[in-house]
Every structure is written in structure tokens, then in C-alpha cells.
C-alpha positions as CSV (number, residue, x, y, z in Angstrom):
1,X,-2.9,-16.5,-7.5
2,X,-6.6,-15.5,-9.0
3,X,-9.2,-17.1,-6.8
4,X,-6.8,-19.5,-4.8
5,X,-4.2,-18.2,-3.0
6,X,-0.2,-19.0,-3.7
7,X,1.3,-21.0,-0.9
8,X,5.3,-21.4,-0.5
9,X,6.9,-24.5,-0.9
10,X,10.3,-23.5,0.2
11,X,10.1,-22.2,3.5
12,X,13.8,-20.4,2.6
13,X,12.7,-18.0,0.0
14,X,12.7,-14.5,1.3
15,X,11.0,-11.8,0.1
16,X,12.4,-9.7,-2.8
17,X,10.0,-7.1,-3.8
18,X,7.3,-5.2,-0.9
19,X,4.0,-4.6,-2.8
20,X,2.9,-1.3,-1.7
21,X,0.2,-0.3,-3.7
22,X,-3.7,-0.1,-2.3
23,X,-6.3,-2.6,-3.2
24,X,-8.0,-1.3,-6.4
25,X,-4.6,-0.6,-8.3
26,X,-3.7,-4.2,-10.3
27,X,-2.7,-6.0,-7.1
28,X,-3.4,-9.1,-8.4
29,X,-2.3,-8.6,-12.0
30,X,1.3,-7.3,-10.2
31,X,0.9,-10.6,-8.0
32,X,1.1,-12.6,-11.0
33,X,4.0,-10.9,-13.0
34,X,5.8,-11.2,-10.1
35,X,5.4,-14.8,-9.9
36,X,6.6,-15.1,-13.0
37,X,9.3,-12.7,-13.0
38,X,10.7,-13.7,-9.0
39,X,9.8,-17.7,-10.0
40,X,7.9,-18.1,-6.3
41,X,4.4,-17.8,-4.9
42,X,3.9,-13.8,-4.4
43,X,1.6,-13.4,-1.1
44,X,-1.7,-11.3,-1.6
45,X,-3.3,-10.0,1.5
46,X,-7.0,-10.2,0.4
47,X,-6.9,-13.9,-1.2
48,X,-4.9,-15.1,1.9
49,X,-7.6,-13.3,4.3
50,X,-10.7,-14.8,2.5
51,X,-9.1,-18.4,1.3
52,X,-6.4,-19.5,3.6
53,X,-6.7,-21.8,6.6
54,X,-8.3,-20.2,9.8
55,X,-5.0,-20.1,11.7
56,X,-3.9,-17.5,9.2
57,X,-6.3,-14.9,9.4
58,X,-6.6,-15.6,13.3
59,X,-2.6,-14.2,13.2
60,X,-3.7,-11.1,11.5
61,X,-6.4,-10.3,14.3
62,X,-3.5,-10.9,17.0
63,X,-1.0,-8.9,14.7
64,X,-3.7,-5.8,14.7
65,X,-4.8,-6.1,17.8
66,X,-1.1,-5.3,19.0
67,X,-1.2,-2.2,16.8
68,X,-0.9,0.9,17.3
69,X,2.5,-0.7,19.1
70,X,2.7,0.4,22.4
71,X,5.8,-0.8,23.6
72,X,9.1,-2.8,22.4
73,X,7.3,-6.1,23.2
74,X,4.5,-5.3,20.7
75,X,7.0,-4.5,18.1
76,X,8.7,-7.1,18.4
77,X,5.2,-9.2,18.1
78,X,4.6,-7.9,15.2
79,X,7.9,-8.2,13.2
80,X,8.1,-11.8,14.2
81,X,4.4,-12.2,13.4
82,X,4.9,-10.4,9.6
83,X,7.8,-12.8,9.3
84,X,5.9,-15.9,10.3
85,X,3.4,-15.1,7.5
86,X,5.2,-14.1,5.2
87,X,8.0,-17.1,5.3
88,X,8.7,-19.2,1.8
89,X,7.0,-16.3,-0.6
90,X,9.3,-13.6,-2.7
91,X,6.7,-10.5,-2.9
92,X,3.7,-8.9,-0.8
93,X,1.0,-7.1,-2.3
94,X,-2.5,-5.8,-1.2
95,X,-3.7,-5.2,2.5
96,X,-2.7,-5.7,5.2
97,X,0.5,-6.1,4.5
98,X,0.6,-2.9,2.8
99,X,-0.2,-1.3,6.2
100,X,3.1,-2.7,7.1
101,X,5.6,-1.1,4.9
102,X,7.9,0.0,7.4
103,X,8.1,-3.2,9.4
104,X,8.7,-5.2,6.1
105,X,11.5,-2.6,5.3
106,X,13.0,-3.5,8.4
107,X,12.9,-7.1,8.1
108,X,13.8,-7.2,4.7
109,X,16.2,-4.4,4.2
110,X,17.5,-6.0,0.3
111,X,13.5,-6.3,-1.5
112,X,12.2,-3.2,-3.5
113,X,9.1,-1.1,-2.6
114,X,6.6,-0.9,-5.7
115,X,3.7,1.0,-5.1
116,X,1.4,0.3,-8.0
117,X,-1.1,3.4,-8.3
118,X,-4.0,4.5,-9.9
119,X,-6.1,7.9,-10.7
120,X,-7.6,8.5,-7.3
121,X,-11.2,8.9,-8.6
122,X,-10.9,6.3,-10.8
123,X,-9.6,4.0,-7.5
124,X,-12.7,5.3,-5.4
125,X,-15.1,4.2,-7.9
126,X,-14.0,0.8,-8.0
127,X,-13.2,0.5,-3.8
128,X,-16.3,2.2,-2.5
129,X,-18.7,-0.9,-3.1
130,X,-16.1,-2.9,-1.4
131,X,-16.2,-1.0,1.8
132,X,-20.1,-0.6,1.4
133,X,-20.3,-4.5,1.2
134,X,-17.9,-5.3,4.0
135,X,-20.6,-2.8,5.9
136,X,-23.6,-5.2,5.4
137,X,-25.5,-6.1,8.4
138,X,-25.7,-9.7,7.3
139,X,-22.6,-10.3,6.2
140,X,-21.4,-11.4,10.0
141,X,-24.5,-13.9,10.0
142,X,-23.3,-15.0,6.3
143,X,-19.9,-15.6,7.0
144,X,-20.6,-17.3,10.8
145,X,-21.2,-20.7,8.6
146,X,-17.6,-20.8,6.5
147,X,-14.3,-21.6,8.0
148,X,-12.0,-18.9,7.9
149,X,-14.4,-16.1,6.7
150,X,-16.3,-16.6,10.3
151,X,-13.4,-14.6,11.9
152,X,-13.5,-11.2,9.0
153,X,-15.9,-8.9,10.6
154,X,-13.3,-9.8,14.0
155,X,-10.5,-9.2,11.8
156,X,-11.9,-5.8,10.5
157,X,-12.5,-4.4,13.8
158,X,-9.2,-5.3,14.9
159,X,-7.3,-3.4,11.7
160,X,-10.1,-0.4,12.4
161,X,-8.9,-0.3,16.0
162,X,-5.5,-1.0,15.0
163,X,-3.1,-0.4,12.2
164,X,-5.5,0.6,9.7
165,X,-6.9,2.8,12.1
166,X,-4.0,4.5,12.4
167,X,-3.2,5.5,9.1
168,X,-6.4,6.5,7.5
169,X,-8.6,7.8,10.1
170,X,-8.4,11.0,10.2
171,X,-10.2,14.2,9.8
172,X,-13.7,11.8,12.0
173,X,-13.5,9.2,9.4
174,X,-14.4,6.1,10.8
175,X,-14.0,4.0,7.3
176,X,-11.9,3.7,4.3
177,X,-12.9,7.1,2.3
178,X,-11.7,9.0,-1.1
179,X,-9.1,10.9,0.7
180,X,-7.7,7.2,2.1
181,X,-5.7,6.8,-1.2
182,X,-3.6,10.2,-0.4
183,X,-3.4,8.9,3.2
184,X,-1.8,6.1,2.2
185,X,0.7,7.5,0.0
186,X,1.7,10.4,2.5
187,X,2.2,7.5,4.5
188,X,4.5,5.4,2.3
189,X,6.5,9.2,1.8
190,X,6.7,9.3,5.5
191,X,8.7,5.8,5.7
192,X,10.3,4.7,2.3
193,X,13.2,7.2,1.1
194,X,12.5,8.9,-2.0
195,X,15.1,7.1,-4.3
196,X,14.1,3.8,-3.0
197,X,10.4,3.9,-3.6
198,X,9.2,2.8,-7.2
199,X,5.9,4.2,-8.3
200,X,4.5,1.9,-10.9
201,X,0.9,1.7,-13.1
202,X,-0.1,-1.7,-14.3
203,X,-1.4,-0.1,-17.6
204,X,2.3,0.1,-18.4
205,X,3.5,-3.8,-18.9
206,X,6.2,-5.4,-18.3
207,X,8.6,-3.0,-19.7
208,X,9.0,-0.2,-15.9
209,X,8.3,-3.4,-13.7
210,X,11.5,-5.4,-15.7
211,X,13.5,-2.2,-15.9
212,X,13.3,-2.0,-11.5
213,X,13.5,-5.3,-10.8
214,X,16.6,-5.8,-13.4
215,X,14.8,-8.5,-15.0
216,X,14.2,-9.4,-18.8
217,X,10.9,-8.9,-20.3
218,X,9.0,-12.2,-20.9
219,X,8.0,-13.0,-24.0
220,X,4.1,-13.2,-23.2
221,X,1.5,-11.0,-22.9
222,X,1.7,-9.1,-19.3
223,X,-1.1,-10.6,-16.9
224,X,-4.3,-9.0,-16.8
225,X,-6.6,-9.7,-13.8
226,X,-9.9,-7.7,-13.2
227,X,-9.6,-6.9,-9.3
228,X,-13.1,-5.9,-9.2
229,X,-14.7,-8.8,-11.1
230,X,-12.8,-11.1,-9.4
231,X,-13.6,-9.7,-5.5
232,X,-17.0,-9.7,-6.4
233,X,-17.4,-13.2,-8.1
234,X,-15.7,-14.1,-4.7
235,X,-18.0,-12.0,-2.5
236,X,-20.8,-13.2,-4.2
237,X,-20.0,-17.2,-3.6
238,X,-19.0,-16.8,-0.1
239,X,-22.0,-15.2,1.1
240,X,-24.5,-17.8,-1.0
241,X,-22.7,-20.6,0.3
242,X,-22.6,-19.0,4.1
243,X,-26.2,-18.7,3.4
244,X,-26.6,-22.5,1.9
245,X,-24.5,-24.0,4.6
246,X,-26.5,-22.4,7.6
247,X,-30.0,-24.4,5.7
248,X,-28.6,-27.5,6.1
249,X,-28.0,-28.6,9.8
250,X,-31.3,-27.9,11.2
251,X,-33.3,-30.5,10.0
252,X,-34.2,-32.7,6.9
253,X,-36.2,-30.2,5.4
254,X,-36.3,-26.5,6.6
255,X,-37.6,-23.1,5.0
256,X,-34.8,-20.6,5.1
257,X,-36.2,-16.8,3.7
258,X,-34.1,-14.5,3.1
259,X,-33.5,-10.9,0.6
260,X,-30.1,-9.9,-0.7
261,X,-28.9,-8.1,-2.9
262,X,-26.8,-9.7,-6.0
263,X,-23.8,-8.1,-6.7
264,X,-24.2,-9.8,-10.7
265,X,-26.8,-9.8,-12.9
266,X,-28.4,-12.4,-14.8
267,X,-30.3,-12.3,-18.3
268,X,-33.3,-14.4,-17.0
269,X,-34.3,-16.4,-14.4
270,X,-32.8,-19.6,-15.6
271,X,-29.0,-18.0,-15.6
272,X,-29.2,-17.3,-12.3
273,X,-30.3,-20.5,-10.8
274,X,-28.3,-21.9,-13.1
275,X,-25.0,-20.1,-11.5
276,X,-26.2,-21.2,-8.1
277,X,-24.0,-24.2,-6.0
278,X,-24.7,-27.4,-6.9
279,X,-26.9,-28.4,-3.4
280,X,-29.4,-30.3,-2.9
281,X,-32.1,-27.4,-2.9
282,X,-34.8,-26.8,-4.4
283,X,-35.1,-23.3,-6.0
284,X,-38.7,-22.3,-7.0
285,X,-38.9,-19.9,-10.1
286,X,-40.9,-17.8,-8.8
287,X,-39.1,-17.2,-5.8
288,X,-36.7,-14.4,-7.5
289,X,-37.8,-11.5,-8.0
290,X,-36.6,-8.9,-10.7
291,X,-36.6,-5.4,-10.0
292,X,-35.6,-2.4,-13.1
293,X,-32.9,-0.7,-12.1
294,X,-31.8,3.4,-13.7
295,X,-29.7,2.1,-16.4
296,X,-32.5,-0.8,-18.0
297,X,-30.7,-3.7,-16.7
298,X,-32.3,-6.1,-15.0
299,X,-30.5,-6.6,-11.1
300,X,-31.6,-9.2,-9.1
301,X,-33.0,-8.0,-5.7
302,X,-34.3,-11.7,-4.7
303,X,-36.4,-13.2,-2.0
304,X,-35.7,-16.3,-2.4
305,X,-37.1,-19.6,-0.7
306,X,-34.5,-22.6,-0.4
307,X,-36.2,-25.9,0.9
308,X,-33.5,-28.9,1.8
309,X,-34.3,-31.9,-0.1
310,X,-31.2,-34.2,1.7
């Protein structure tokens, strides 16, 4: 786990523990003490989405698209579906599979539910520029040019019209709001019994997570990933090289102008061409502009000119 995704090597591993907690609440920093606790690859929903091979995500869309289930046949899609993707690995955790609680209960009736949670203002603060990004006009155009990414904005209409759909919108929300994190936990009331749901805050270390699972505690520090840092780092590289990849096929040298916004910022010109891919392109300095932003940093809003050189 961390910016590639685990894979299973032994297709006969089953899954022990069901990761229930939302995005923005030490997903990947639970990912990773369950790997080392369970000794298999743990499967997390938003690294799989973004980094697996197109096949996978391509499942999801089909999966969603046969939610809300309408009939025996759909259900019966979808368990064998969840079960597909989920062979060889001994834990879940993030979305979607977290939109699938009850369905993994069912097919795995032995693993423990572990919700990881976090204070719900403090979890807004750190999802809502992930659902304002994933709004982005460009980012369809952006992610056109990379395998696997080229199907997310079809994968996020199918969970809107599907699954996720169904459990968050409400009250004429159309998107992933403040009140989503309540949604999600009346939600996981609604279909895990009480004495079988574990509530657990990564802040706490190994010593709540070891004492559920029945494990001893490692003698190492507990993993600690920044979710945000890392999504964004992520974001950030998959939309400049969407952007880089749709330069190059047209012809031997082509102007490609564009303005985005950087999710990181740079101390100087320099740093930030410096951070860019390694490509063939020339980047002219004076190409990015720096804007002042409220709090004296300087963000990069950029218009920048790449001209192909291969």
C-alpha cells in the first residue's frame, strides 16, 4: 500500500477484517497495520480505483451500475462481483467497498467490521477538496489520456446513480456533503449488530486495533500515512501527466495552453519545474504565473506553454 496498490499472491486468502470506515479517517494508515498484523496485501478502494489495471475499475462501473439491486439476479451480480475483487487479500478499507458492508458481511460471515472514525468537522475539512476536485470540468479531458483513470468520471456517475447514491443522497444532495459522514454511520447501524461493530481511531495505535483483532502488539512504531497529502500528490501527477500525454501524439512539435490550478505549492519557479515529469518538453520560465493568495503563500495558478521537443 501508499501510492501502489497491494495485489494478492495467494488467490486462497479470504478476507479477515471489513474496513468500514469513510475516506478521510486513516484508511490507509489502518491498510498498512493490517498488513502487518493479517501478513497479506489489505485492499484499498481508492489506490485500486486510480492504480489498478483497467479491467478492475471497469468491474466497479458494472458492480454500481447493478445497484440499487433490483432483483435476485442483481444481487447475486454483485456478491459474486465483490468476491471476484476481493479474492487473495485479508482486509478492505476505503470506498467503495465500504458502500458494501452488508454484502461483505454476507460473504464473509467470520472477518470483523472496523469502522475507523474521525471528528466529523475535522473529516469535512479534509474531504471537501476531494469532492470539489473530482468536480473539475477538465478533469474528464485530463484523465481521457491515462489507462485506467480514462473510465473515473464513468465510474463516478455509476456509484452516484448507484450504490452511493443510495446511501448518502438525501435531503436534495446530489454530492458527498458534511452530513455524508452521519449517513454513513446510520447506515453501518442499520446493517452490522451492535456487539459486532468495532469503532476504532487511528490516533490510538496499535494497542484497541491488537486488542479486536486478538493480535500482539508489534514492536514498531504504528504506521502513519497522511491520506490527504498522499491523494493529492496523486491527483496532482495524474492530471499533469493526462495533460503531458495528450501533447505528444499530434505532431513533432505542438503548442498545448492550458490554466490549472496546483493543488501544491512551490517556493520559486525553479521548484516547480523541477517537480515536473521528466518529458521531453520544454518549460519556459515565464510561462508560470504566481498569484498571492489570503494567507502570503505563494500558489501557483499557471498558464503554462509546453512545446514537444521529441
Amino acid at each position: 500500500m501508499g501510492q501502489q496498490p497491494s495485489h494478492p499472491t495467494n488467490p486462497s486468502k479470504q478476507i479477515q477484517v471489513i474496513g468500514a470506515g469513510m475516506s478521510r479517517t486513516g484508511t490507509v494508515s489502518f491498510g498498512l497495520a493490517l498488513e502487518r498484523l493479517l501478513d497479506g496485501p489489505v485492499y484499498h478502494g481508492g489506490e485500486a480505483l486510480a492504480l489498478r489495471e483497467e479491467s478492475h475499475i471497469r468491474k466497479w462501473i458494472d458492480i454500481m451500475y447493478r445497484t440499487p439491486c433490483k432483483s435476485d439476479r442483481d444481487q447475486k451480480f454483485v456478491k459474486e462481483a465483490l468476491r471476484e475483487q476481493f479474492r487473495g487479500y485479508v482486509a478492505v478499507t476505503d470506498s467503495p467497498p465500504i458502500n458494501f458492508v452488508a454484502e461483505l458481511m454476507e460473504l464473509y460471515p467470520d472477518a470483523k467490521v472496523i469502522c475507523t472514525t474521525r471528528d466529523p468537522d475535522d473529516w469535512w475539512r479534509s474531504m471537501e477538496p476531494v469532492v470539489r476536485n473530482s468536480k473539475m470540468g477538465f478533469l474528464g479531458f485530463a484523465f481521457y489520456w491515462l489507462p485506467t483513470l480514462r473510465f473515473f468520471t464513468t465510474y463516478v456517475r455509476a456509484a452516484e446513480e448507484g450504490r452511493y447514491g443510495e446511501l448518502y443522497f438525501r435531503d436534495g444532495n446530489q454530492t458527498c456533503v458534511r452530513e455524508t459522514y452521519g449517513y454513513h454511520m446510520d447506515y453501518l447501524r442499520k446493517v452490522v449488530p451492535r456487539e459486532k461493530l468495532v469503532l476504532y481511531n487511528v490516533k490510538e495505535g496499535w494497542g484497541p486495533l491488537c486488542e479486536a483483532l486478538g493480535k500482539e502488539v508489534p514492536d514498531e512504531p504504528f504506521p502513519r500515512a497522511n491520506d490527504s497529502k498522499a491523494v493529492e500528490e496523486l491527483f496532482r501527477q495524474k492530471v499533469m501527466q493526462g495533460l503531458l500525454r495528450f501533447s505528444f501524439p499530434k505532431c513533432k512539435q505542438q503548442l498545448v495552453s492550458y490554466e490549472i490550478k496546483i493543488l501544491r505549492t512551490h517556493e520559486s519557479k525553479a521548484a516547480f519545474v523541477a517537480s515536473l515529469p521528466d518529458t521531453k518538453l520544454n518549460y519556459p520560465d515565464d510561462s508560470i504565473k504566481f498569484s498571492r493568495v489570503a494567507n502570503g503563500s505563494e500558489d501557483l495558478s499557471i498558464a503554462e506553454t509546453f512545446v514537444v521537443t521529441s
